[in-house]
PASEBA-1860 file (N, C-alpha, C; in nm, 3 decimals):
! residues 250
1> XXXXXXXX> -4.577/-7.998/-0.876/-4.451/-7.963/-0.810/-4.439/-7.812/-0.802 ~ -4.372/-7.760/-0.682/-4.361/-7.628/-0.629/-4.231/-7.595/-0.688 ~ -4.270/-7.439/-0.814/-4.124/-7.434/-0.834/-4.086/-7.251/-0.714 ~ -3.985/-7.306/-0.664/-3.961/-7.142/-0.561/-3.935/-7.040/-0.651 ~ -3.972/-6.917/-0.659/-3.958/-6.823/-0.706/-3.824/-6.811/-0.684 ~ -3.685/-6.805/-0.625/-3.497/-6.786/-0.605/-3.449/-6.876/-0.693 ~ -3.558/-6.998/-0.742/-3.490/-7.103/-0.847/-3.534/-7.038/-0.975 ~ -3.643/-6.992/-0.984/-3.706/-6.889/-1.152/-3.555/-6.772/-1.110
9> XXXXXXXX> -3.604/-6.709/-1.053/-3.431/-6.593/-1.092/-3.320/-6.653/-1.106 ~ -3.255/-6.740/-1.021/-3.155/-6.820/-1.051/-3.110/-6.848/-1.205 ~ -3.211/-6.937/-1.253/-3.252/-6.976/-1.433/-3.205/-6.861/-1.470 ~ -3.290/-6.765/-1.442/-3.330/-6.630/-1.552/-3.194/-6.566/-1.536 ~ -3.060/-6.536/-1.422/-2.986/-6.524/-1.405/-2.829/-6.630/-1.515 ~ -2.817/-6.694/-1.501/-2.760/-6.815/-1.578/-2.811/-6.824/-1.700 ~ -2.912/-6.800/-1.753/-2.970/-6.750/-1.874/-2.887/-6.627/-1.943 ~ -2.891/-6.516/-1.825/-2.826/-6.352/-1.921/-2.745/-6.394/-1.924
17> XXXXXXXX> -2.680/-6.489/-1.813/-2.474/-6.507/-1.825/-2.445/-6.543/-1.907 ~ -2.511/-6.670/-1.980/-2.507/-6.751/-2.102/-2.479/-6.663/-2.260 ~ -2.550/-6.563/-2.222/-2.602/-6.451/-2.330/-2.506/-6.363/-2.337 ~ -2.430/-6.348/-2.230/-2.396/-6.185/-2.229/-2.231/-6.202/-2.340 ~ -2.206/-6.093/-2.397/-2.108/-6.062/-2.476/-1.961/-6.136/-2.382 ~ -1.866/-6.162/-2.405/-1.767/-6.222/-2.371/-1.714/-6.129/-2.352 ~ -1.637/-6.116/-2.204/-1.530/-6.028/-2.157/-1.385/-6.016/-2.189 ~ -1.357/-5.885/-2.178/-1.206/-5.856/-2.287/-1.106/-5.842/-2.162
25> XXXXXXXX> -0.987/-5.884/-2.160/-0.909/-5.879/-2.087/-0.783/-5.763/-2.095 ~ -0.734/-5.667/-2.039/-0.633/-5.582/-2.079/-0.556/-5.538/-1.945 ~ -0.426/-5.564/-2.039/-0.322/-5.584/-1.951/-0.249/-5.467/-1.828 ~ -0.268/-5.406/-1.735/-0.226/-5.297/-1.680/-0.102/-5.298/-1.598 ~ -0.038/-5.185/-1.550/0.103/-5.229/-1.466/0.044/-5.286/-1.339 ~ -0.072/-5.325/-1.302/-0.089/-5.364/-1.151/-0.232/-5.487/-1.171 ~ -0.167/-5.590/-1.254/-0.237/-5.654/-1.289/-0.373/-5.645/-1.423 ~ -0.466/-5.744/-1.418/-0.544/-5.767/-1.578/-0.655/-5.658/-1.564
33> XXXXXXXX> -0.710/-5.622/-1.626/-0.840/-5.539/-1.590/-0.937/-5.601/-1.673 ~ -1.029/-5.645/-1.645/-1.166/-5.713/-1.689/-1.254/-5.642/-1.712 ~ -1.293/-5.635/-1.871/-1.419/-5.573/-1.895/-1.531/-5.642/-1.971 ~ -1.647/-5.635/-1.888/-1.771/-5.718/-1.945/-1.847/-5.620/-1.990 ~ -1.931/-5.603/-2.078/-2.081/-5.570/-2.112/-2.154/-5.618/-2.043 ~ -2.247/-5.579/-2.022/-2.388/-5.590/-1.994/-2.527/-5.569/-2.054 ~ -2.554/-5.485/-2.037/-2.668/-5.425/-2.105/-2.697/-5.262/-2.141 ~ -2.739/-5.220/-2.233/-2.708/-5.084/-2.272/-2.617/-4.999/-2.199
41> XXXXXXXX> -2.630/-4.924/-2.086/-2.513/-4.839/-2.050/-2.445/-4.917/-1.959 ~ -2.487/-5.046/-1.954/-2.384/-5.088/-1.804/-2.281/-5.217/-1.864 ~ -2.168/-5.150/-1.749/-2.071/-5.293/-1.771/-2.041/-5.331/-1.613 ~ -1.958/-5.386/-1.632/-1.845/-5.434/-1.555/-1.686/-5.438/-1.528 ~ -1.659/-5.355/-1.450/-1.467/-5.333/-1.495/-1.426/-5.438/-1.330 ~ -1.334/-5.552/-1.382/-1.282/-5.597/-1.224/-1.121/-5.559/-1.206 ~ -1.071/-5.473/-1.132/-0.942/-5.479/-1.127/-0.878/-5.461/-0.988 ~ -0.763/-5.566/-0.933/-0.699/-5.534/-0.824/-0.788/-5.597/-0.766
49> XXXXXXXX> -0.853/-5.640/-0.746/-0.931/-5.737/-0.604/-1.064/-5.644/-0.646 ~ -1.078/-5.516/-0.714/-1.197/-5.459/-0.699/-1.317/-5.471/-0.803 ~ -1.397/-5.483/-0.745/-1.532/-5.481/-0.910/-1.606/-5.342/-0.867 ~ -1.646/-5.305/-0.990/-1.700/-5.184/-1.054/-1.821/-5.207/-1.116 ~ -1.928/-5.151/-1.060/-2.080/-5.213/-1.165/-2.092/-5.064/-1.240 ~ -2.094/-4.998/-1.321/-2.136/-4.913/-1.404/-2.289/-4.884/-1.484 ~ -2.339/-4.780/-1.402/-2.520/-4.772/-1.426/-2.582/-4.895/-1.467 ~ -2.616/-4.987/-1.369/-2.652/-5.089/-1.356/-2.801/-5.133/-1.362
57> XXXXXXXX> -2.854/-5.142/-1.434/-2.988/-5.118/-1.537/-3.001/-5.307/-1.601 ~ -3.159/-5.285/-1.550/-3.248/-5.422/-1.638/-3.238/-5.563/-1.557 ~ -3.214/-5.503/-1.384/-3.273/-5.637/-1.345/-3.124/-5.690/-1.294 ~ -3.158/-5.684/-1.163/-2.988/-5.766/-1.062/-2.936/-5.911/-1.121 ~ -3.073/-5.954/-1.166/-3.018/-6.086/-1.232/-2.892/-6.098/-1.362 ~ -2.882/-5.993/-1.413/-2.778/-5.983/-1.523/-2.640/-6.007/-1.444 ~ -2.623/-5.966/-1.328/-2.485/-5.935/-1.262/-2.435/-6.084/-1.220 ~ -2.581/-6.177/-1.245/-2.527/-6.302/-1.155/-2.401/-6.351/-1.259
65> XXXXXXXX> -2.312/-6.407/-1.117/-2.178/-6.473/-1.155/-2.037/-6.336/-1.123 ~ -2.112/-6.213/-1.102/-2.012/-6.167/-1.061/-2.003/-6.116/-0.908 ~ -1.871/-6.091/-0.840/-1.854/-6.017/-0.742/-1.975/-5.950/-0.688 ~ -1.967/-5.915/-0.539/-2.081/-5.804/-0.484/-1.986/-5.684/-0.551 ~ -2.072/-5.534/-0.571/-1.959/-5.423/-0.649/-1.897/-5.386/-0.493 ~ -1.779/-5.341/-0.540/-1.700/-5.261/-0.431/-1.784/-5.098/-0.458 ~ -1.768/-5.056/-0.526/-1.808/-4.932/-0.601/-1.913/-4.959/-0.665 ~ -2.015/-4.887/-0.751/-2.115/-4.879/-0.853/-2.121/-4.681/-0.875
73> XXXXXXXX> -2.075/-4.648/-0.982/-2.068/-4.506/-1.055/-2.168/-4.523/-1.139 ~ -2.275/-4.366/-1.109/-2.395/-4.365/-1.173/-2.333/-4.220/-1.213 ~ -2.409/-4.248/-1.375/-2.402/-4.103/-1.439/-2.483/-4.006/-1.495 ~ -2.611/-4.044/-1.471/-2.778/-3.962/-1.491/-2.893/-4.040/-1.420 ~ -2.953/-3.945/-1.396/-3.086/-3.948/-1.297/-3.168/-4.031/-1.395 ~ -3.144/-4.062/-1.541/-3.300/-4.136/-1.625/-3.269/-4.258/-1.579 ~ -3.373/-4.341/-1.593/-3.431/-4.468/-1.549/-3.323/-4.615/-1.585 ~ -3.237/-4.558/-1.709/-3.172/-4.659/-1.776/-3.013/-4.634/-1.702
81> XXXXXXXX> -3.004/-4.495/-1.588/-2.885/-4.545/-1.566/-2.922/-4.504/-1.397 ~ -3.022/-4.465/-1.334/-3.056/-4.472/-1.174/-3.171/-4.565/-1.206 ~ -3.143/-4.680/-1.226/-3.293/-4.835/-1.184/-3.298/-4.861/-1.046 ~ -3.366/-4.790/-1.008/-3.360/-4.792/-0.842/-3.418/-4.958/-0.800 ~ -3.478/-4.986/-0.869/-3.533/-5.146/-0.870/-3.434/-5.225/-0.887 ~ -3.334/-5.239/-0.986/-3.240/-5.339/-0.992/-3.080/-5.257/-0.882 ~ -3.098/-5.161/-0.823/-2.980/-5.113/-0.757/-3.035/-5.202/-0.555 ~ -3.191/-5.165/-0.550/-3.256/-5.254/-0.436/-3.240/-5.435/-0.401
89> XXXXXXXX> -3.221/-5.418/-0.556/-3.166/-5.598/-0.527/-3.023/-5.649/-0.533 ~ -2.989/-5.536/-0.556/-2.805/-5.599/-0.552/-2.764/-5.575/-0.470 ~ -2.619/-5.670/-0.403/-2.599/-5.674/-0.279/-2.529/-5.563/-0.277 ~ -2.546/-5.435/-0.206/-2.474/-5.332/-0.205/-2.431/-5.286/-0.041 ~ -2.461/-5.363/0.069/-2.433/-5.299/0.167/-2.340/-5.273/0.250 ~ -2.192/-5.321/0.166/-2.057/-5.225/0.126/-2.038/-5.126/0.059 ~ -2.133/-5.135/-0.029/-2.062/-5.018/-0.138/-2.083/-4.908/-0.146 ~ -1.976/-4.855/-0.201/-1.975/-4.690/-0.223/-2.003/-4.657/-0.408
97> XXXXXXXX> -2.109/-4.579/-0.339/-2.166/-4.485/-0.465/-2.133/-4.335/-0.545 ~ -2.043/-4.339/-0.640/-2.023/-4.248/-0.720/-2.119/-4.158/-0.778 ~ -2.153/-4.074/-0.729/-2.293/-4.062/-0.859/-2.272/-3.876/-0.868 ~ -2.339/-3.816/-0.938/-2.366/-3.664/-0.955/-2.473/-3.655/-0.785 ~ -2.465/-3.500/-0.768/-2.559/-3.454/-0.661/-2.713/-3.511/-0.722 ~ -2.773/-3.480/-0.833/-2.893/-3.511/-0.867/-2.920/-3.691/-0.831 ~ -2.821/-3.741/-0.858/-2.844/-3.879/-0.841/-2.831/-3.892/-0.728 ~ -2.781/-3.868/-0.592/-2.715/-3.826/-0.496/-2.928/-3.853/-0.380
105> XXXXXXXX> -2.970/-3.742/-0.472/-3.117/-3.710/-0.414/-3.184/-3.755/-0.421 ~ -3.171/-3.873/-0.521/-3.210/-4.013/-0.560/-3.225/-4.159/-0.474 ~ -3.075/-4.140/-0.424/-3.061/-4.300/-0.340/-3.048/-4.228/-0.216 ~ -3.071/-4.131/-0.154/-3.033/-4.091/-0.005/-3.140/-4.206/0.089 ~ -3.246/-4.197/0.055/-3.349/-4.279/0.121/-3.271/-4.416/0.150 ~ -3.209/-4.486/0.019/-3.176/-4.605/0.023/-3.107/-4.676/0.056 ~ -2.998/-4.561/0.011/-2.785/-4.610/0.012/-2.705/-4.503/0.113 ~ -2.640/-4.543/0.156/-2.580/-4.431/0.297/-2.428/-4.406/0.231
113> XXXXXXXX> -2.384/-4.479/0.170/-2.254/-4.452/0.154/-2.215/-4.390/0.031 ~ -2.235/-4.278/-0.035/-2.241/-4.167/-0.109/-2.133/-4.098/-0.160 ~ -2.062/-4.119/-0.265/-1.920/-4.021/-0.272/-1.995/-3.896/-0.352 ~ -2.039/-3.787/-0.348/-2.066/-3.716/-0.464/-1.979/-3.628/-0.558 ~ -2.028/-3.689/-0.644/-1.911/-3.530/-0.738/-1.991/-3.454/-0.783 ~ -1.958/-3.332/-0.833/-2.008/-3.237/-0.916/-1.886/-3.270/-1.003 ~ -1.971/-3.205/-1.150/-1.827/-3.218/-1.263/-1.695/-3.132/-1.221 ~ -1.600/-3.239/-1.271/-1.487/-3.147/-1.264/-1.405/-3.183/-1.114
121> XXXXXXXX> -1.515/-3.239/-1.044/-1.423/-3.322/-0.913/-1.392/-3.469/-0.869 ~ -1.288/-3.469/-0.804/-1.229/-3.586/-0.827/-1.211/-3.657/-0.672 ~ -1.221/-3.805/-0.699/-1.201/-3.882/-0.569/-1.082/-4.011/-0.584 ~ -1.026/-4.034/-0.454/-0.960/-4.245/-0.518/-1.024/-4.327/-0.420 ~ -1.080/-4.397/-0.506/-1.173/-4.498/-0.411/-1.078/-4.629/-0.396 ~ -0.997/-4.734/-0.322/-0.957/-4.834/-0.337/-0.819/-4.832/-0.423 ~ -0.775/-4.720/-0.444/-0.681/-4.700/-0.564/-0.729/-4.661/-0.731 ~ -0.819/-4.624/-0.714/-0.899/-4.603/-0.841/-0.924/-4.471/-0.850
129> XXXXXXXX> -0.845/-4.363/-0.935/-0.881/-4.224/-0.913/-0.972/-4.220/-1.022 ~ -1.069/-4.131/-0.982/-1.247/-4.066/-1.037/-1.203/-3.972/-1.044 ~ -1.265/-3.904/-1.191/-1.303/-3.745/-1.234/-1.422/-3.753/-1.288 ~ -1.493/-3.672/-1.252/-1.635/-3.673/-1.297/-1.647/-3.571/-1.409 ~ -1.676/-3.592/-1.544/-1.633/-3.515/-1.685/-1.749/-3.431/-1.676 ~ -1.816/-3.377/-1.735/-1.907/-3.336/-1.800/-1.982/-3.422/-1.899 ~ -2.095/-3.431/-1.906/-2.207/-3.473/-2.046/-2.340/-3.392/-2.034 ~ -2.352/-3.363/-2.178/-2.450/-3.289/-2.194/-2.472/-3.306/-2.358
137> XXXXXXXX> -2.644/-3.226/-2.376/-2.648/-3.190/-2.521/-2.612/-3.063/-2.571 ~ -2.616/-3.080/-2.646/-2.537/-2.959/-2.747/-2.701/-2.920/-2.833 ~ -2.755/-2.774/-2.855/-2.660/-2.684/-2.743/-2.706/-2.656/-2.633 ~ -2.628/-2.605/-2.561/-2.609/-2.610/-2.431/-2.784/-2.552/-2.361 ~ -2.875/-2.612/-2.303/-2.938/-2.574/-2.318/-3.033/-2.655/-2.183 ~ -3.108/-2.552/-2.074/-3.141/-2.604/-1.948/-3.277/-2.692/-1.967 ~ -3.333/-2.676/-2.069/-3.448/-2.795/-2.093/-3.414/-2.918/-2.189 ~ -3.281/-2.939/-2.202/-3.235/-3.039/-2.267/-3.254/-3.147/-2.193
145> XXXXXXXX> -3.259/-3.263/-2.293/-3.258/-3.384/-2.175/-3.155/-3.432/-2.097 ~ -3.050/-3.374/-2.112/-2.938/-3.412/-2.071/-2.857/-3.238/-2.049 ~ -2.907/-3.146/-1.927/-2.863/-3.013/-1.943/-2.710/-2.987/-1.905 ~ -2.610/-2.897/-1.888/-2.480/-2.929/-1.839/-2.508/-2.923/-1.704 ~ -2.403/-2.974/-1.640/-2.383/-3.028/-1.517/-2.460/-3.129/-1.384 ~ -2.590/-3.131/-1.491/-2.660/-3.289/-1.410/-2.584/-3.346/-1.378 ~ -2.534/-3.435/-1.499/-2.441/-3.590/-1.517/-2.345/-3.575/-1.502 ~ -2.260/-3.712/-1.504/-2.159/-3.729/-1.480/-2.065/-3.810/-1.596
153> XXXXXXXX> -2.028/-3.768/-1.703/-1.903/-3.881/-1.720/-1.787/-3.914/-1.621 ~ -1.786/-4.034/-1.668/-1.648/-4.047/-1.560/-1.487/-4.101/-1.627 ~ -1.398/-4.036/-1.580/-1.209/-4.098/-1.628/-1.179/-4.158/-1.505 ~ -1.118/-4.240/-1.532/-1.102/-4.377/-1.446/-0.938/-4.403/-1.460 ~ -0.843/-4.437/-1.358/-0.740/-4.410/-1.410/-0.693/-4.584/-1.329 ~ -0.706/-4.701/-1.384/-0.674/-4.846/-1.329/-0.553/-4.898/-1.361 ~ -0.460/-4.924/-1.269/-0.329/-4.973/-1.319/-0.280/-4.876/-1.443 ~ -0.296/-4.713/-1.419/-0.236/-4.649/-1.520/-0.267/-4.689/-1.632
161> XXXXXXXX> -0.389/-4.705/-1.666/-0.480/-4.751/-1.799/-0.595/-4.624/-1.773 ~ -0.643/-4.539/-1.859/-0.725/-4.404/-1.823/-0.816/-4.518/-1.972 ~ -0.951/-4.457/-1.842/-1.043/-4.555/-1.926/-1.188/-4.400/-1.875 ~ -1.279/-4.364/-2.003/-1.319/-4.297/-2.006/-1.459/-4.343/-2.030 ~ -1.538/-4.291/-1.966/-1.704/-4.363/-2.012/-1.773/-4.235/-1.993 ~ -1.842/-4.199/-2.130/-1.904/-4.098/-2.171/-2.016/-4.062/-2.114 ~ -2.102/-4.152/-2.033/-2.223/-4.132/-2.011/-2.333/-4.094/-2.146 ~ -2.418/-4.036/-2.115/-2.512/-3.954/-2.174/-2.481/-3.811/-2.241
169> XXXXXXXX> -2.427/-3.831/-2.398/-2.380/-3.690/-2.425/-2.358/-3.699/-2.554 ~ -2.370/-3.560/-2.586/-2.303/-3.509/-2.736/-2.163/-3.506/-2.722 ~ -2.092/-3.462/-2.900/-1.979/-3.464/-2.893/-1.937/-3.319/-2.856 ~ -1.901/-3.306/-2.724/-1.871/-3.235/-2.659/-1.746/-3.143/-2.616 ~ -1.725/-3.016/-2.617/-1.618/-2.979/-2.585/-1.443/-3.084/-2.526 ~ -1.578/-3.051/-2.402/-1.466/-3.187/-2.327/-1.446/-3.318/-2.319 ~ -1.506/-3.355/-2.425/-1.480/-3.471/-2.484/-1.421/-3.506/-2.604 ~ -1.384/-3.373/-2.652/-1.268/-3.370/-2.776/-1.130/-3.359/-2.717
177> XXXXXXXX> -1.153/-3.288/-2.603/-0.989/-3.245/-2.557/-0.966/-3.342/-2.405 ~ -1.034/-3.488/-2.449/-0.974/-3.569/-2.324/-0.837/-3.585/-2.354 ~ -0.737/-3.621/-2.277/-0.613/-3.642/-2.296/-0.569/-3.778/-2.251 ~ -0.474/-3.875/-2.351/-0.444/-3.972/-2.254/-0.563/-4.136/-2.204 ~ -0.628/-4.102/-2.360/-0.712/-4.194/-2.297/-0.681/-4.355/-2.394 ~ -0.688/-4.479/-2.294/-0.675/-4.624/-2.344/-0.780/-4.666/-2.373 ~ -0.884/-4.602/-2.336/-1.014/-4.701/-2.337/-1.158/-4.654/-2.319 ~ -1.217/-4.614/-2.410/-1.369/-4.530/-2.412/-1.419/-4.606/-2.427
185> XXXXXXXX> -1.550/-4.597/-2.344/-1.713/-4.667/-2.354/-1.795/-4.547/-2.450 ~ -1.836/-4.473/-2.559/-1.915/-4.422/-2.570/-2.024/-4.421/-2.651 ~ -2.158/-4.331/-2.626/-2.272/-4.343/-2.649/-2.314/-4.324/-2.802 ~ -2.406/-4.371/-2.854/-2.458/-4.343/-2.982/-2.614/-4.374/-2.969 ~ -2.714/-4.249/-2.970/-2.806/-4.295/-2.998/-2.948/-4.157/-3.014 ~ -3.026/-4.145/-3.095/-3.057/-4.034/-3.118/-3.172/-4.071/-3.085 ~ -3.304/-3.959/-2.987/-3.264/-3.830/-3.045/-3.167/-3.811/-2.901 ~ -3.154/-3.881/-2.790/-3.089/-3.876/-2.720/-2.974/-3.813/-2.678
193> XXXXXXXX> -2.871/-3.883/-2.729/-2.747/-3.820/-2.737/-2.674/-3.779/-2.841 ~ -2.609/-3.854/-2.947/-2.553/-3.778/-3.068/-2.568/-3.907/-3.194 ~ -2.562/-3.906/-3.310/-2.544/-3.994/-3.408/-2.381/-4.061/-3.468 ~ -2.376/-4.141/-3.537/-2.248/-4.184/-3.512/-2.160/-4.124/-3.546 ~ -2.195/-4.020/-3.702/-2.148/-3.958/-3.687/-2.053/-3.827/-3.651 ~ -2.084/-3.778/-3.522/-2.095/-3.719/-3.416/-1.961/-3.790/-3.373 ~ -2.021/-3.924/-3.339/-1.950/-3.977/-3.213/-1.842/-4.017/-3.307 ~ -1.821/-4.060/-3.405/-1.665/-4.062/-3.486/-1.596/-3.943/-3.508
201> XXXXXXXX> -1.637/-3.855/-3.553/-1.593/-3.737/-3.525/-1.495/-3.685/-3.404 ~ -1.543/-3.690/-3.285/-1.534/-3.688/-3.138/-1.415/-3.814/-3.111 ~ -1.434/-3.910/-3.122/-1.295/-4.032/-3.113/-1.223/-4.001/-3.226 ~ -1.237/-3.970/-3.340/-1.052/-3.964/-3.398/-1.023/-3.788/-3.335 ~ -1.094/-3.704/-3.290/-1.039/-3.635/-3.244/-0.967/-3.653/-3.104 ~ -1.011/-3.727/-2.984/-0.971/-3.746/-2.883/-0.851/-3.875/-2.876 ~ -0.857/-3.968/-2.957/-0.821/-4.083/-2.996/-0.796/-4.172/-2.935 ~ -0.876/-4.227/-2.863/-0.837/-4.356/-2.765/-0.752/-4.470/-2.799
209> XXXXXXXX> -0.707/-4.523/-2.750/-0.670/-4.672/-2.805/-0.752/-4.757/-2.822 ~ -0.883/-4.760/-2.789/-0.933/-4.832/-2.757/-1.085/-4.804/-2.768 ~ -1.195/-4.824/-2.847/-1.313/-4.759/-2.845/-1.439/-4.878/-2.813 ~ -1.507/-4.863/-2.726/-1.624/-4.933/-2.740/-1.769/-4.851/-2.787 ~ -1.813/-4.951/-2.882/-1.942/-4.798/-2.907/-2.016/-4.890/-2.782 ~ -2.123/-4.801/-2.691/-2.217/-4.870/-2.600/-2.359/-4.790/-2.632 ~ -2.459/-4.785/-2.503/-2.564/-4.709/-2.546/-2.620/-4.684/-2.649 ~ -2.616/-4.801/-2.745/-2.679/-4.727/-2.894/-2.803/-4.781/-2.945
217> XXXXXXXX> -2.880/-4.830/-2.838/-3.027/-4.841/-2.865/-3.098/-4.704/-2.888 ~ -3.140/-4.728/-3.011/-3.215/-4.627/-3.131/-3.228/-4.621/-3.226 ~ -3.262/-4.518/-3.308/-3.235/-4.497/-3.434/-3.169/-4.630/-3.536 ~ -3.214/-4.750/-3.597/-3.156/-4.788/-3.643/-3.016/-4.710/-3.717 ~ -3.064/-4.641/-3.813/-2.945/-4.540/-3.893/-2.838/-4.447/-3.786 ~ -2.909/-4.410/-3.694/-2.815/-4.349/-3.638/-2.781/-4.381/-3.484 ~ -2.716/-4.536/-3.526/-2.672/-4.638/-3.435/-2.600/-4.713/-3.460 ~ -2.635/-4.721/-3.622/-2.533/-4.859/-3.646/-2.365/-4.861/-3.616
225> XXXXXXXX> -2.300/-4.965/-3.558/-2.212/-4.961/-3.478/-2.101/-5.013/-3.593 ~ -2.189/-5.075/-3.640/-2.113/-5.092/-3.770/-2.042/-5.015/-3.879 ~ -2.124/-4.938/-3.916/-2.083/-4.792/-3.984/-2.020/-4.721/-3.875 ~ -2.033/-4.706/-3.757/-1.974/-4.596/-3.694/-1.790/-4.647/-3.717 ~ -1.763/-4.783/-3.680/-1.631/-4.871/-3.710/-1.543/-4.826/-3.793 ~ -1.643/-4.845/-3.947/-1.623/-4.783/-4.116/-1.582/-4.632/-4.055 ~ -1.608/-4.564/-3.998/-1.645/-4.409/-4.032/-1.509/-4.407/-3.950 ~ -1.479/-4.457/-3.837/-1.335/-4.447/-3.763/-1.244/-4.461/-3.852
233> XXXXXXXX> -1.234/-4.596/-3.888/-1.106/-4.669/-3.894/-1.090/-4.636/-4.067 ~ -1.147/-4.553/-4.144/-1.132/-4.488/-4.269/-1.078/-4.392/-4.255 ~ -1.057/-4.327/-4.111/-0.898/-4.249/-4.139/-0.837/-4.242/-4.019 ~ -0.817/-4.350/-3.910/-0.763/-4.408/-3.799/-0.793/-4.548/-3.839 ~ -0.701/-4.587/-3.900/-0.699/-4.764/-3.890/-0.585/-4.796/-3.765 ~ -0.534/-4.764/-3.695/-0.468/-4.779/-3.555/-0.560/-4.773/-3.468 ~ -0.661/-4.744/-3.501/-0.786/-4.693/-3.361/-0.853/-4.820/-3.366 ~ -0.852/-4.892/-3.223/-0.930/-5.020/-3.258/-1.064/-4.977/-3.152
241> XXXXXXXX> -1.167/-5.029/-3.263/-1.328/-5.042/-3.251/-1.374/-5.173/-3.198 ~ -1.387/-5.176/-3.090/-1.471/-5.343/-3.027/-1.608/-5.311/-3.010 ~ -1.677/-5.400/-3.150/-1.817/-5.417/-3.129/-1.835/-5.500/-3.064 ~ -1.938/-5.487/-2.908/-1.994/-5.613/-2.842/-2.114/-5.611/-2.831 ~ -2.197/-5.689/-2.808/-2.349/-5.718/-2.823/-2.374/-5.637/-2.676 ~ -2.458/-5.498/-2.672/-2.488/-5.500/-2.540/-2.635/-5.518/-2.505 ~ -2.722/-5.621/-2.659/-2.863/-5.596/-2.633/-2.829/-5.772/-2.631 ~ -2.821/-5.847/-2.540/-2.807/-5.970/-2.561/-2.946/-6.044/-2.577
249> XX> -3.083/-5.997/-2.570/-3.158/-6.023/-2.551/-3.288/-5.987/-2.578 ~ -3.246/-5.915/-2.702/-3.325/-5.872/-2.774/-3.436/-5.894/-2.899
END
């Protein structure tokens, strides 16, 4: 018997769904906002009729079961958050692309519909106002892997819920003095970006309501998401820490 190769992805699709971390629901003045995990830097935010794919990495099949994206915001040129292979198979030929200029030079060949930011500028896509933050390593330094003003973090402002996703970065200037924020995605993972301790440091200073650690494939020790939790909420126990599985498949 002939099995079609659209029925193997299909499986393999319904497989990650099966797997993937369970989505958190939070309440905004203009309806629910939906947030899924995915896989290391990528999620899923659905709000208002709109979906959001966030550096969308490890294969289109993870996305099955959701929406085509209205949007997809990329925040570095490395492989784990521009997968030009899994961005070729998703249905994108609505969507508009958030990304830095470097990423920008990336999909021109591919994707036509392009918002670019440089840090520090801002767009509203659908009702969704974008600021593109800064990320970088510390210190500041042009052969870093992550130098200033490549990337992009991005503040996200949904039903007046400011939801912040760090991208690729140390604990950073401007990421101590975010203001106003409900809801961080950020990174932990060395030698990459910063260790947890770093990144606790950096959230009880900024103080979200709301913290997700993501990106923290590495360093066993200086990843554990677990200790990073301990290291918060030992002197912010109001600060809530949602650990979710973003290696479902590991």
């Amino acid at each position: 018997m002939k099995i079609y190769p659209f029925i193997i992805v299909l499986c393999l699709g319904l497989n990650l769904q099966a797997q993937r971390a369970k989505s958190d629901i939070i309440k905004t003045a203009d309806g629910d906002l939906k947030i899924s995990p995915i896989y290391h830097a990528s999620l899923v935010l659905q709000w208002n009729g709109n979906t959001l794919y966030i550096d969308p990495y490890g294969g289109a099949e993870r996305f099955t079961g959701f929406a085509k994206p209205d949007l997809i915001l990329i925040t570095d040129i490395h492989g784990d958050h521009t997968d030009l292979e899994t961005l070729r198979k998703l249905a994108t030929e609505h969507t508009v692309f958030v990304v830095p200029p470097a990423v920008a030079d990336m999909l021109k060949g591919d994707f036509k519909k392009l918002e670019i930011l440089k840090n520090g500028e801002m767009t509203v896509q659908n009702d969704i106002f974008i600021n593109a933050i800064p990320m970088y390593n510390l210190p500041k330094d042009a052969n870093a892997m992550h130098p200033p003003g490549r990337g992009n973090g991005y503040f996200l402002n949904m039903g007046g819920k400011g939801i912040y996703i760090s991208g690729d970065t140390e604990d950073i200037p401007e990421m101590r003095k975010l203001p106003n924020i409900d809801i961080a995605f950020v990174c932990m993972n060395l030698p990459y970006t910063m260790d947890i301790n770093q990144a606790a440091d950096a959230v009880l200073e900024f103080k979200p309501n709301i913290v997700y650690p993501y990106h923290y494939r590495g360093k066993p020790d200086m990843s554990d998401i677990k200790a990073f939790k301990q290291l918060v909420n030992a002197k912010n126990k109001n600060l809530e820490v949602r650990l979710r599985d973003w290696y479902p498949t590991k």
